[in-house]
C-alpha positions in Angstrom: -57.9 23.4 -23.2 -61.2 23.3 -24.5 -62.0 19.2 -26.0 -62.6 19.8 -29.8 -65.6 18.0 -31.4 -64.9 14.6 -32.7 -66.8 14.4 -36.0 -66.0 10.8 -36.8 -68.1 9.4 -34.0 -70.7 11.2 -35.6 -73.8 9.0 -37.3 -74.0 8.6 -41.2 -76.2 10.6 -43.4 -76.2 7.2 -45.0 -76.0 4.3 -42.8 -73.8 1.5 -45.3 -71.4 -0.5 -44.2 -67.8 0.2 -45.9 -65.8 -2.8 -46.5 -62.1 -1.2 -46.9 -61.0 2.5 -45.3 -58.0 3.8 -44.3 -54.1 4.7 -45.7 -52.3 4.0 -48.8 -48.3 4.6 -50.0 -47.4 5.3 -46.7 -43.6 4.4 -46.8 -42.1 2.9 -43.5 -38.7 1.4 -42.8 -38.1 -2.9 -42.0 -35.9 -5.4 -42.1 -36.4 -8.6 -43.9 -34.1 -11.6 -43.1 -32.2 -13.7 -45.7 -31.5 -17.3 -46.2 -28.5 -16.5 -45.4 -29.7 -15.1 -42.0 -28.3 -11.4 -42.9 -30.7 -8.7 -42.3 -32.0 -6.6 -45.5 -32.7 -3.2 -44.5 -36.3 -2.5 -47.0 -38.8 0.5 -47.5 -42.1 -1.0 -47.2 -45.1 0.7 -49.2 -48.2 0.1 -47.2 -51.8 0.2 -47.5 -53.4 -0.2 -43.9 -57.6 -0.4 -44.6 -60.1 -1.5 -41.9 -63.5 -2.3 -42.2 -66.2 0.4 -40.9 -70.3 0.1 -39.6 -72.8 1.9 -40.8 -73.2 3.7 -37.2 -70.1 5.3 -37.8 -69.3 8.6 -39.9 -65.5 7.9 -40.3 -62.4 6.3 -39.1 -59.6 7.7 -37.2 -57.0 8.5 -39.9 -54.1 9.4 -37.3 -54.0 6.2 -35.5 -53.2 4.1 -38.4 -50.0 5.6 -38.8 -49.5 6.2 -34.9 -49.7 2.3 -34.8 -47.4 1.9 -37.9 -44.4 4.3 -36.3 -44.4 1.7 -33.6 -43.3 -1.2 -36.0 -41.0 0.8 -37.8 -37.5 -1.1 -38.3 -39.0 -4.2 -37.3 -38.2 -7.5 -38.7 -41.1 -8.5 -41.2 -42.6 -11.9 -40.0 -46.2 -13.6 -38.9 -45.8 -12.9 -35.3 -44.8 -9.2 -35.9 -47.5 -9.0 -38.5 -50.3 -11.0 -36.5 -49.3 -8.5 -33.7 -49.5 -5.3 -35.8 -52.6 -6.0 -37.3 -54.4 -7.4 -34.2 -53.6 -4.3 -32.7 -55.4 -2.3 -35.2 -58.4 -4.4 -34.5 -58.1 -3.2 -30.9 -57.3 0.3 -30.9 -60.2 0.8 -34.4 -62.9 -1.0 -32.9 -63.5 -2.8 -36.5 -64.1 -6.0 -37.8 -61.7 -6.4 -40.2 -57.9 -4.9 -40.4 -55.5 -5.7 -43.4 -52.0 -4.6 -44.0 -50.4 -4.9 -47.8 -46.6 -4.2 -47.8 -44.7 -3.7 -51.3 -41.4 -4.1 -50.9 -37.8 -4.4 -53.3 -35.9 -7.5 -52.5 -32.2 -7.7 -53.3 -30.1 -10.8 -53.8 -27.0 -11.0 -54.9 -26.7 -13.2 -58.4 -23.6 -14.5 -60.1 -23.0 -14.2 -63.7 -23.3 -18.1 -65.5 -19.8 -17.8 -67.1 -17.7 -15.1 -65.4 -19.2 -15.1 -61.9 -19.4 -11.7 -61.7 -21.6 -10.6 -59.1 -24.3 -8.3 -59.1 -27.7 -6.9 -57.4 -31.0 -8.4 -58.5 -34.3 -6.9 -57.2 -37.3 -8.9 -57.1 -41.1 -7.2 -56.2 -42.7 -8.6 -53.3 -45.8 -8.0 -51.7 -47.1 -9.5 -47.9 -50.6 -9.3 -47.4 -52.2 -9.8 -43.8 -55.7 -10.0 -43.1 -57.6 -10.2 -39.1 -60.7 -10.4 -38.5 -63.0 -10.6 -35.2 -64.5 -13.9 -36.1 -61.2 -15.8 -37.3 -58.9 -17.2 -35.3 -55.7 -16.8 -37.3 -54.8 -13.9 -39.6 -54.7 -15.0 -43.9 -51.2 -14.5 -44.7 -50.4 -13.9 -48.6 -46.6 -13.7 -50.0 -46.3 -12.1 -53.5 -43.3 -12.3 -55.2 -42.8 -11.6 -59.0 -39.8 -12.8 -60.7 -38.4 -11.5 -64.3 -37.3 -14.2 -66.7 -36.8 -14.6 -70.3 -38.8 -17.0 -73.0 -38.0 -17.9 -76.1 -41.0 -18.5 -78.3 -41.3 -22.7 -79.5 -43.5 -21.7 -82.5 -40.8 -19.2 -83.5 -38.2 -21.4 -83.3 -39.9 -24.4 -85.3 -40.5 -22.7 -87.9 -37.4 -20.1 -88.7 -34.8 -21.0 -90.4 -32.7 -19.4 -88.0 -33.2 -18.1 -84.6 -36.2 -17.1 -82.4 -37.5 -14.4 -80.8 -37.4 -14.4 -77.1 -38.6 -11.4 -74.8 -38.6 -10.7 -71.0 -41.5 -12.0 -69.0 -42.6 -11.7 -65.5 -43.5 -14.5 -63.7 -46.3 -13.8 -60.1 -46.6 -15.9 -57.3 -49.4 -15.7 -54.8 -49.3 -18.3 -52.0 -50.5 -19.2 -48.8 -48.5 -21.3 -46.4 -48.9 -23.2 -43.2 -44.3 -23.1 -42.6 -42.3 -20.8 -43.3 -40.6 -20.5 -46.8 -37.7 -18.2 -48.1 -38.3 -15.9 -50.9 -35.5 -17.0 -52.4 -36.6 -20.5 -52.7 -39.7 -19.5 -54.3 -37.3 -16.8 -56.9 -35.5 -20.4 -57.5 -38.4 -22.2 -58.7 -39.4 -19.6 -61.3 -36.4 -19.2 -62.6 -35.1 -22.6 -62.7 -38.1 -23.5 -64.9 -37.7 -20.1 -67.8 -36.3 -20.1 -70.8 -33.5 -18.7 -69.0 -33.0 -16.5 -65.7 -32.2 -12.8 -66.0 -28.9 -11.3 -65.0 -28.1 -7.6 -63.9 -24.8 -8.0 -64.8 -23.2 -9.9 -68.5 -19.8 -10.0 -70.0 -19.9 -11.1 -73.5 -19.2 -15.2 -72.4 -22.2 -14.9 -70.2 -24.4 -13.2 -72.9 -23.3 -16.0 -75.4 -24.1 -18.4 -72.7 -28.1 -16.9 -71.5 -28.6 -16.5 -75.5 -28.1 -20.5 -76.2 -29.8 -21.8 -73.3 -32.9 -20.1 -74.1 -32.8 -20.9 -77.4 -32.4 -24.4 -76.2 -35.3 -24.2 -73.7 -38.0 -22.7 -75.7 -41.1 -22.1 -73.4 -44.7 -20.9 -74.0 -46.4 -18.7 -71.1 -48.9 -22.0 -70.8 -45.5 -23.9 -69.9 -43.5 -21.9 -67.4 -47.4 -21.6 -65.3 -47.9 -25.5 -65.6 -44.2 -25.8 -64.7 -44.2 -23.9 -61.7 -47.2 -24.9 -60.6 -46.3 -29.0 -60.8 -43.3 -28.0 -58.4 -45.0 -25.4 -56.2 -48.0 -28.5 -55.7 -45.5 -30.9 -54.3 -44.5 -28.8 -51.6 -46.4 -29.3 -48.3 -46.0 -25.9 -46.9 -48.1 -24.1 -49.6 -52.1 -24.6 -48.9 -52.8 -22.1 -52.1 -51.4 -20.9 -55.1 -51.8 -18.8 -57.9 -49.1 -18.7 -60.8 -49.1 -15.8 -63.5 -46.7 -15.6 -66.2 -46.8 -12.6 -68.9 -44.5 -12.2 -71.8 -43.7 -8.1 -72.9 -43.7 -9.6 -76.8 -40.7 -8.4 -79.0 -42.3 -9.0 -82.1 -46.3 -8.1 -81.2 -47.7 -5.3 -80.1 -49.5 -6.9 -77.2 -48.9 -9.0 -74.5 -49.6 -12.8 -73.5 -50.3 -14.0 -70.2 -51.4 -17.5 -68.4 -52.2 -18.0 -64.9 -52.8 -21.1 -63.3 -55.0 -20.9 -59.9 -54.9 -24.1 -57.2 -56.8 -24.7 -53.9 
């Protein structure tokens, strides 16, 4: 068979250096494990980019998702991830390689008054970064939690009631232990106006409705509130917190974040 021309290992016309190529939305099958220690079977959407010289014209496009069909239905943790993306360093000659895998989480959650049970899903992102001159991968967790607020101004100065609206709570750490996600979901919800339920009878609803309305919370409290409980923990070495409120009575949104070394 006559060898084809391999273009890529061609020089530049312009010799830059490009900081991120490579594949995007590629969707690939793990498993994620629980606290519970039950595996979750997940479909992962994932970016893998590397980092390319100026000497060369372009990557190799195939091998990125030659190298991901080997880690298909693999458990999601560091040493799978440190392995995945170390090989991509190998096999791409590059500098730098970084994987980003978005993911659905699903927990089960119990209703507050009839403890009916439901399916809650929870966005979550891993982000793992090697490079040449580093000894360890970076290692992000992104998690974003819904929740519900109920506005303090609103309810000072009614008569009656307050509005409330859903808001989404962000979470971007790095850690030096392990930590369950559903620690972390814990954390931001415990310190809402009130969690979010798939699932309410009409006791539960009365139930979610008063607490709010008994916990009224800026966006500038639930991010200072998770962030004095996310601080005392050991395991995280960075944080950043984001809270933002869809407003039920404005046509815009608010939002907070809160950012610690």
């Amino acid at each position: 068979m006559t060898e084809l021309k391999d273009v890529q290992k061609e020089k530049p016309k312009n010799k830059i250096d490009i900081d991120e190529v490579g594949i995007k939305n590629i969707h690939v099958p793990f498993r994620i494990i629980h606290k519970s220690k039950k595996h979750q079977q997940i479909t992962g959407k994932v970016n893998l980019l590397i980092s390319l010289s100026e000497e060369h014209k372009g990557t190799h496009m195939s091998r990125f998702v030659e190298i991901l069909n080997n880690y298909s239905n693999k458990i999601l943790h560091v040493e799978v991830l440190d392995e995945l993306v170390k090989e991509v360093l190998k096999k791409l000659d590059c500098e730098k390689a970084k994987i980003e895998i978005e993911f659905d989480y699903f927990k089960e959650k119990e209703a507050p008054i009839s403890k009916i049970k439901s399916i809650m899903n929870y966005n979550c992102k891993i982000i793992r970064v090697a490079k040449k001159n580093l000894k360890e991968p970076e290692h992000i967790l992104q998690i974003k939690v819904p929740i519900t607020t109920l506005c303090p101004c609103s309810k000072e100065i009614s008569k009656y009631g307050a509005h409330n609206q859903r808001g989404y709570v962000t979470i971007n750490l790095k850690f030096n232990q392990f930590i369950w996600i559903e620690d972390l979901i814990k954390i931001v919800e415990d310190q809402s106006s009130c969690e979010i339920y798939p699932l309410l009878k009409r006791p539960d609803e009365k139930f979610v409705t008063e607490k709010a309305y008994e916990n009224p919370k800026f966006v500038e409290d639930v991010v200072r509130d998770v962030a004095f409980e996310l601080q005392k923990d050991k395991r995280i070495d960075w944080f950043k917190v984001e809270c933002e409120n869809e407003e039920s009575i404005h046509l815009h949104n608010v939002y907070s974040s809160i950012t610690k070394q």
